[in-house]
Backbone as CSV, one residue per row, in Angstrom:
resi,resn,N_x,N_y,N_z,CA_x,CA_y,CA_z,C_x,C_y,C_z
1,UNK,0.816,-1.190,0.000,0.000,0.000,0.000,0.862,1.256,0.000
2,UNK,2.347,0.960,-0.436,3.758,2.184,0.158,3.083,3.265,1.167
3,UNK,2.775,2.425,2.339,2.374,3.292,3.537,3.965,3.502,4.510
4,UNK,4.901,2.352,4.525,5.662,2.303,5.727,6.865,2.925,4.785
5,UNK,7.289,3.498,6.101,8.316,4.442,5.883,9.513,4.018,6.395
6,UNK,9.287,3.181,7.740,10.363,2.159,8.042,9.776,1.104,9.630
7,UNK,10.716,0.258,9.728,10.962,-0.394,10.254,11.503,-0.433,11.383
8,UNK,10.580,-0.140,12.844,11.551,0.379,13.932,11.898,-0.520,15.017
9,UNK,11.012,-1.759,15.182,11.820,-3.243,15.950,11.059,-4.022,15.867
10,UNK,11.510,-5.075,16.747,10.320,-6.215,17.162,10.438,-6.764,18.742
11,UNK,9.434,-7.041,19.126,9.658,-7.486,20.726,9.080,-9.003,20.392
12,UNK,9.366,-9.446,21.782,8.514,-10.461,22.594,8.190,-11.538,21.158
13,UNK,9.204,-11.857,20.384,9.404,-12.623,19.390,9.209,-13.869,19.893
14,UNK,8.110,-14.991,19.192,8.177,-16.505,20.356,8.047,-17.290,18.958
15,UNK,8.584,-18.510,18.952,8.176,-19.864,18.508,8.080,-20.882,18.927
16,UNK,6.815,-21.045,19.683,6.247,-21.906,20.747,5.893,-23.244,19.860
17,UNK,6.190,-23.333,18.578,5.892,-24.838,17.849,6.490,-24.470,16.936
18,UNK,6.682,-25.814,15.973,8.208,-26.061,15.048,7.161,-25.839,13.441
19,UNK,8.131,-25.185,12.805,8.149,-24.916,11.515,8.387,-26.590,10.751
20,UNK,7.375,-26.633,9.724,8.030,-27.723,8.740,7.798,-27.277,7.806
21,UNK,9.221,-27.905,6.759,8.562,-28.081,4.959,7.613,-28.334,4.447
22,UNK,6.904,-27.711,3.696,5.810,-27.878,2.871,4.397,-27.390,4.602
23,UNK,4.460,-27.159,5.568,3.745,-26.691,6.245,3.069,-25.170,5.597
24,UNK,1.592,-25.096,5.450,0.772,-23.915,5.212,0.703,-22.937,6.062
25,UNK,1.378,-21.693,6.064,0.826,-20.914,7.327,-0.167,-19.753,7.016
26,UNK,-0.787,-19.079,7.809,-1.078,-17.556,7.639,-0.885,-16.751,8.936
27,UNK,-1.200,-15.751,8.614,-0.752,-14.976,9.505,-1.766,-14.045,9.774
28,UNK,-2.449,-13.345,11.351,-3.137,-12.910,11.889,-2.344,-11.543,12.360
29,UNK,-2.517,-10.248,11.525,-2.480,-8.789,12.164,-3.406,-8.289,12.776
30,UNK,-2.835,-7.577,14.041,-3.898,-6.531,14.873,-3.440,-5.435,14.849
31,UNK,-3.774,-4.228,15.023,-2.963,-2.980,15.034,-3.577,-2.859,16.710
32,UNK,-2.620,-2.305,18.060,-2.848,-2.581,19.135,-1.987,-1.168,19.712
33,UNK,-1.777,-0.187,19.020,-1.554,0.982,19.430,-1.459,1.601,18.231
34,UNK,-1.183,2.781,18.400,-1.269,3.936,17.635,-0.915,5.302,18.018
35,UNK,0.234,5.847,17.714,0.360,7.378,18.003,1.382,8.238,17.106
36,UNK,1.201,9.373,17.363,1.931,10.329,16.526,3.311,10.739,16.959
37,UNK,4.045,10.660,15.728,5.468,10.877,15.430,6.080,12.387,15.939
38,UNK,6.957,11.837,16.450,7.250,13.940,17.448,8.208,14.248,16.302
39,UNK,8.708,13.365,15.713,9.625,14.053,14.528,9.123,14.048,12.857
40,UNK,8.344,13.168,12.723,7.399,13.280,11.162,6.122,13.543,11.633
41,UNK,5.364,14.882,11.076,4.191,14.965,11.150,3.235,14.348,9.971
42,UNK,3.987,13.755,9.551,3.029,12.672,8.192,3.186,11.513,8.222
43,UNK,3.521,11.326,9.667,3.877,10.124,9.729,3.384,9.370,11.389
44,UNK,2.733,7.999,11.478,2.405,7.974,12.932,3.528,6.262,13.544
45,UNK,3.136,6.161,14.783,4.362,5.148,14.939,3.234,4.107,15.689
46,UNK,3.406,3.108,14.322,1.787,1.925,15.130,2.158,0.750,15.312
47,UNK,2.004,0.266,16.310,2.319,-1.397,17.077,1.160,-2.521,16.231
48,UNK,2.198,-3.510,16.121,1.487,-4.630,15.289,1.431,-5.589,16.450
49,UNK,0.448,-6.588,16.699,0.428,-7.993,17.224,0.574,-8.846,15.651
50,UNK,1.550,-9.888,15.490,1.612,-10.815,14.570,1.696,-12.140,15.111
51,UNK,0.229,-12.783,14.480,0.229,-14.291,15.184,0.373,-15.054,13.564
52,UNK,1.103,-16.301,13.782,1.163,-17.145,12.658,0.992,-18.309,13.008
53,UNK,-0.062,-18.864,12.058,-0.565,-20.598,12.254,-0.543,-20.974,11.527
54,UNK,-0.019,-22.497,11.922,-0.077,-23.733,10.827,-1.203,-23.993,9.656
55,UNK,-1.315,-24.884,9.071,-2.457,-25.309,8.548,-3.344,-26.009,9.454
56,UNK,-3.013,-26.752,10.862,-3.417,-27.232,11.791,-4.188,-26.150,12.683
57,UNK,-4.113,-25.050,12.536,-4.406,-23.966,13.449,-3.628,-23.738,14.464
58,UNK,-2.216,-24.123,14.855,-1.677,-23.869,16.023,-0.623,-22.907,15.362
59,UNK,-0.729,-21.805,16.914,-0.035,-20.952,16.779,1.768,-21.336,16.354
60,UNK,2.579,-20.903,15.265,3.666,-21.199,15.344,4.714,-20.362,15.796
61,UNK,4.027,-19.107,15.286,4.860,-17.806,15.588,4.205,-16.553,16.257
62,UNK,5.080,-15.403,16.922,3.846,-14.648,17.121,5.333,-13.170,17.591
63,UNK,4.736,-12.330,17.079,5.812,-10.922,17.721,5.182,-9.881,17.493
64,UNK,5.716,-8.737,18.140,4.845,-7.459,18.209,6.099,-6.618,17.810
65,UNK,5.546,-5.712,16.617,6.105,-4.936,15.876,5.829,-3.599,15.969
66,UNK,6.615,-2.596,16.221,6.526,-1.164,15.593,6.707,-0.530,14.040
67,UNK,6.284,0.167,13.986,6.751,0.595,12.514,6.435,2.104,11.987
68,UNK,7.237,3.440,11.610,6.785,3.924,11.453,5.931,4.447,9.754
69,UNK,4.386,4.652,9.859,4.018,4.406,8.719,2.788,5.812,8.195
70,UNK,3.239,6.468,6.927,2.352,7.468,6.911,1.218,7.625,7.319
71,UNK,0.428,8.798,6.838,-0.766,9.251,7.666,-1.223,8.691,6.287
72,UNK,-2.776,8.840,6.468,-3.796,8.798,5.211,-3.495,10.311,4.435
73,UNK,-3.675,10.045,3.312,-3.319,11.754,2.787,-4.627,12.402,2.732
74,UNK,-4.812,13.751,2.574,-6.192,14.630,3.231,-6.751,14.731,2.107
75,UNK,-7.948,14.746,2.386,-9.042,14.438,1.669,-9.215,16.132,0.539
């Protein structure tokens, strides 16, 4: 959507079950904060929850991300 502007970490990174070959995953985003940039005003700094599951449904992966990523442009 060239919304992100960059890439600012990751926390609390887990892999509580094992990756295999040929295993299906997807992946579940939440946006779980949100606030404004003291140094880009076109820009806000928003926390991701990222959960990833098997084809089985079990969680395989899961980390919480920052990122800073433009505003919507004005109408």
């Amino acid at each position: 959507m060239g919304t992100a502007v960059a890439d600012l970490g990751w926390d609390e990174v887990r892999f509580p079950m094992p990756l295999f070959h040929g295993d299906t995953i997807h992946v579940v985003t939440e946006v779980v904060e949100l606030r404004e940039s003291r140094s880009r005003s076109e820009a806000r700094i928003v926390t991701f929850l990222h959960h990833a599951f098997n084809q089985h449904g079990d969680l395989v992966a899961s980390c919480k991300r920052s990122g800073l990523q433009r505003r919507r442009p004005a109408a």
